[in-house]
Each structure stands twice: as C-alpha cells, then as structure tokens.
C-alpha positions, 0 to 999 in steps of 0.5 A: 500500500502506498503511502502517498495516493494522489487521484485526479488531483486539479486546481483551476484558478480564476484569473484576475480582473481587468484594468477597467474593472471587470470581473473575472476574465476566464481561468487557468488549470495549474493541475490538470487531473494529476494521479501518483502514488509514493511508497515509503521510504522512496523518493518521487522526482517531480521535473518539469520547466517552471510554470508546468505546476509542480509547486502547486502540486505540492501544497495542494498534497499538503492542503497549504491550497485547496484543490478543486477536485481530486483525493488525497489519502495518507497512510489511509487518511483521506487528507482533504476531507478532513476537519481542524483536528485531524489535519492538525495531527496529519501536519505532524507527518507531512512538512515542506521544504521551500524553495526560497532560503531566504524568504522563508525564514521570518527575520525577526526570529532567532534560529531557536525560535524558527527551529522549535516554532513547530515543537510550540504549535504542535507540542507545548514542550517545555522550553529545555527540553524544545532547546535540547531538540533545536540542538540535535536537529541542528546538528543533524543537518550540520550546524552547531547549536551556537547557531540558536542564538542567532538571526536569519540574516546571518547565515548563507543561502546554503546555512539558511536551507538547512535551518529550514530542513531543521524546521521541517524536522521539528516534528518527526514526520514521515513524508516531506515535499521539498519544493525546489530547495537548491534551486536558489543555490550555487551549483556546489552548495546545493549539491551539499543540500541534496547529499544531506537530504539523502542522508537524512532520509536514510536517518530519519526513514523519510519519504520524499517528494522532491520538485525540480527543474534539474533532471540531473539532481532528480537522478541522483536523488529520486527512486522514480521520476514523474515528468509534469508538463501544462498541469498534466504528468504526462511520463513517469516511471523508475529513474533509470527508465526515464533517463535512459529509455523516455517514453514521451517527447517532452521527457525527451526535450528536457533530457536534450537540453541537458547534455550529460543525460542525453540518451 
C-alpha cells in the first residue's frame, strides 16, 4: 500500500480582473487531473520547466491550497476531507521544504525560535527540553547549536536551507515535499543540500517528494521520476527508465537540453 495516493488531483484558478474593472476574465488549470502514488521510504522526482505546476502540486498534497477536485489519502487518511483536528495531527507527518532560503525564514526570529516554532504549535514542550531538540536537529543537518542564538540574516543561502530542513524536522514526520530547495543555490552548495537530504532520509526513514527543474539532481536523488508538463504528468516511471529509455517527447526535450543525460 502506498503511502502517498494522489487521484485526479486539479486546481483551476480564476484569473484576475481587468484594468477597467471587470470581473473575472476566464481561468487557468495549474493541475490538470494529476494521479501518483509514493511508497515509503522512496523518493518521487517531480521535473518539469517552471510554470508546468509542480509547486502547486505540492501544497495542494499538503492542503497549504485547496484543490478543486481530486483525493488525497495518507497512510489511509483521506487528507482533504478532513476537519481542524485531524489535519492538525496529519501536519505532524507531512512538512515542506521551500524553495526560497531566504524568504522563508521570518527575520525577526532567532534560529531557536524558527527551529522549535513547530515543537510550540504542535507540542507545548517545555522550553529545555524544545532547546535540547533545536540542538540535535541542528546538528543533524550540520550546524552547531551556537547557531540558536542567532538571526536569519546571518547565515548563507546554503546555512539558511538547512535551518529550514531543521524546521521541517521539528516534528518527526514521515513524508516531506521539498519544493525546489537548491534551486536558489550555487551549483556546489546545493549539491551539499541534496547529499544531506539523502542522508537524512536514510536517518530519519523519510519519504520524499522532491520538485525540480534539474533532471540531473532528480537522478541522483529520486527512486522514480514523474515528468509534469501544462498541469498534466504526462511520463513517469523508475529513474533509470526515464533517463535512459523516455517514453514521451517532452521527457525527451528536457533530457536534450541537458547534455550529460542525453540518451
């Protein structure tokens, strides 16, 4: 049984007012009837160009949007139908990683705020023992715990992502959307990000769904590879397959514009 079910997943948005005031002038579907299934302990590689739907996808998985029409089942719970309560416990085992180091982290807190922010919401833990779980999780993710006393601003994009790998931890959960998290990164700095979350899978029996642009990084991290073009997945299968053996043209032209996996 997998523990990530997707079906017929769509979200249509309306699209803005004119300039003269009109109203709505027609729609657009970012997630086109979208199916997939996760098992645990894998990771999912989501590729496609930017504006194809992937992020969006990924928040309505978690409910962070509400989806238009569709199912969403975790673990056997049926995500989208349900109340406050559950989703509260639900968000426990489903975190994100954004795409964006730096605008995902609130300036105003220090490390130990962002890091425990979760831990306060969720848990009520009482601050030693929350501090003594910043500490560990830090160091999971390869910073010393004389970061907690510290702001954002001061770290680097490379340090800042992994704050928010230690956020997304706060909590244990099981399954993880990391959302473009080394995009905004240089090439050696995200190559460090995406070691660590192979890592950190293998720790902390994590399941991903990993969105990119970059085959390459999808290759190297993702078990299977589900290739999303104009809302739909139009190809999806193990990562060897795809990368060797594409089935449809759009998986072709994106395995074409990155010479090192042409076939």
């Amino acid at each position: 049984m997998a523990l990530l079910e997707v079906r017929d997943l769509t979200k249509v948005f309306p699209l803005g007012e004119s300039a003269f005031g009109g109203g709505a002038q027609g729609e657009v579907c970012a997630v086109d009837g979208v199916s997939l299934d996760i098992a645990a302990g894998e990771t999912l590689g989501l590729v496609g160009e930017s504006g194809s739907g992937k992020s969006t996808l990924g928040r309505l998985i978690l409910r962070l949007i509400e989806p238009s029409s569709g199912s969403v089942r975790f673990d056997g719970q049926d995500v989208l139908a349900a109340g406050r309560a559950q989703m509260r416990r639900l968000r426990r085992d489903m975190q994100i990683v954004f795409q964006d180091p730096f605008g995902s982290l609130d300036p105003r807190m220090t490390v130990a705020d962002i890091v425990t922010e979760p831990l306060v919401i969720h848990n009520g833990a009482a601050r030693s023992a929350r501090m003594a779980t910043a500490a560990e999780l830090l160091r999971a993710v390869g910073l010393d715990q004389s970061a907690l006393g510290r702001y954002a601003h001061e770290f680097s994009g490379g340090q800042r992502q992994r704050i928010g790998i230690a956020r997304a931890l706060a909590l244990k959960p099981r399954f993880i959307v990391a959302d473009e998290p080394v995009s905004a990164l240089d090439v050696s700095v995200g190559a460090q990000i995406v070691n660590l979350l192979a890592e950190l899978q293998r720790e902390f029996r994590l399941t991903y769904l990993f969105i990119s642009h970059s085959m390459p990084v999808v290759r190297y991290l993702a078990t299977r590879i589900a290739v999303m073009q104009r809302g739909k997945i139009v190809e999806v299968g193990p990562t060897e397959q795809v990368t060797t053996r594409p089935q449809h043209p759009y998986t072709r032209s994106l395995l074409e514009a990155t010479p090192e996996l042409r076939t």
